[in-house]
C-alpha angles and dihedrals in degrees: 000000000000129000086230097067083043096058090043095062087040097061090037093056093039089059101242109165094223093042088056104037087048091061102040085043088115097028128117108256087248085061095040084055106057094036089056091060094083084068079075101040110024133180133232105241121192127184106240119245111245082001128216094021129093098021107294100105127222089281127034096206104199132177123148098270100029132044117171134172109224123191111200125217128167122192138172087222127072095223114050105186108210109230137159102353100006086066098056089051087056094051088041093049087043096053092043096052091045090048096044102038084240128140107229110208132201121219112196125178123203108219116225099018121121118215115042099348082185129089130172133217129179123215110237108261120182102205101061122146138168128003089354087059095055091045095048088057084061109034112068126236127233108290125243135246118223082273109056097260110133114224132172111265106179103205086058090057127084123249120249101242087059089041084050098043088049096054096034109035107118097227101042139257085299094069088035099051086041078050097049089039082051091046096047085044096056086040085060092038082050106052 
């Protein structure tokens, strides 16, 4: 979906300054913050190889504790039905992941929206264990048409700067899920 969203996410989740202050440019400084804290546990990321066919994904995000495909898609428009070929990526990503005992994930940027233009979504995936297990319980799957095809809706993923904080926060998804509840919390006290 254009090597230029690809390269953006790539030099967000490998922790590069200028990749992450030019995405959160327009972000809020809660969300700043927790997306600056892959400067200090970045990721590997390696342009798949044939992207975006037999199951890699367009990215392979590695770190010692974490590896993820990723397949990338942008869009001007919030839903992106999969269809023809996209459809084929899903079921490859989905084997793969099931095969592998990996958590496929799905970046899709919304073009034209300040703020975190990015939102993640994981394939389901059956086998999980560890510290996947416990991520796949936080971050949402695609979500599903009437009739059971998943599809990328971007207001059901989750943005960037949460899915960063979760995987590089320093004391786990429990501080940063205590964190995101404090912050709603002082959004509502404020209004």
């Amino acid at each position: 979906m254009g090597v230029n969203y690809e390269r953006e996410l790539r030099a967000v989740l490998a922790g590069e300054l200028k990749g992450v202050r030019a995405v959160t440019r327009s972000c809020s400084e809660i969300e700043r913050a927790q997306a600056m804290q892959v400067i200090q546990r970045p990721f590997l990321v390696v342009r798949a190889p044939g992207s975006g066919s037999e199951g890699t994904g367009d990215l392979l995000v590695l770190r010692g504790d974490l590896c993820f495909p990723i397949e990338v898609k942008s869009s001007k428009e919030n839903k992106l039905y999969l269809s023809g070929r996209t459809v084929h990526q899903y079921n490859a990503l989905k084997e793969v992941g099931e095969r592998c005992g990996l958590m496929p994930l799905y970046a899709y940027r919304l073009k034209g929206v300040r703020g975190d233009s990015w939102r993640i979504m994981r394939v389901e995936s059956n086998n999980l264990s560890g510290k996947l297990r416990q991520l796949s319980r936080k971050i949402p799957p695609l979500p599903l048409t009437r009739n059971k095809t998943p599809y990328l809706g971007w207001e059901h993923g989750m943005p960037l700067n949460r899915f960063i904080a979760l995987v590089c926060g320093s004391d786990g998804p429990r501080k940063i899920d205590a964190s995101i509840e404090k912050i709603s919390t002082e959004k509502i006290l404020i209004r």
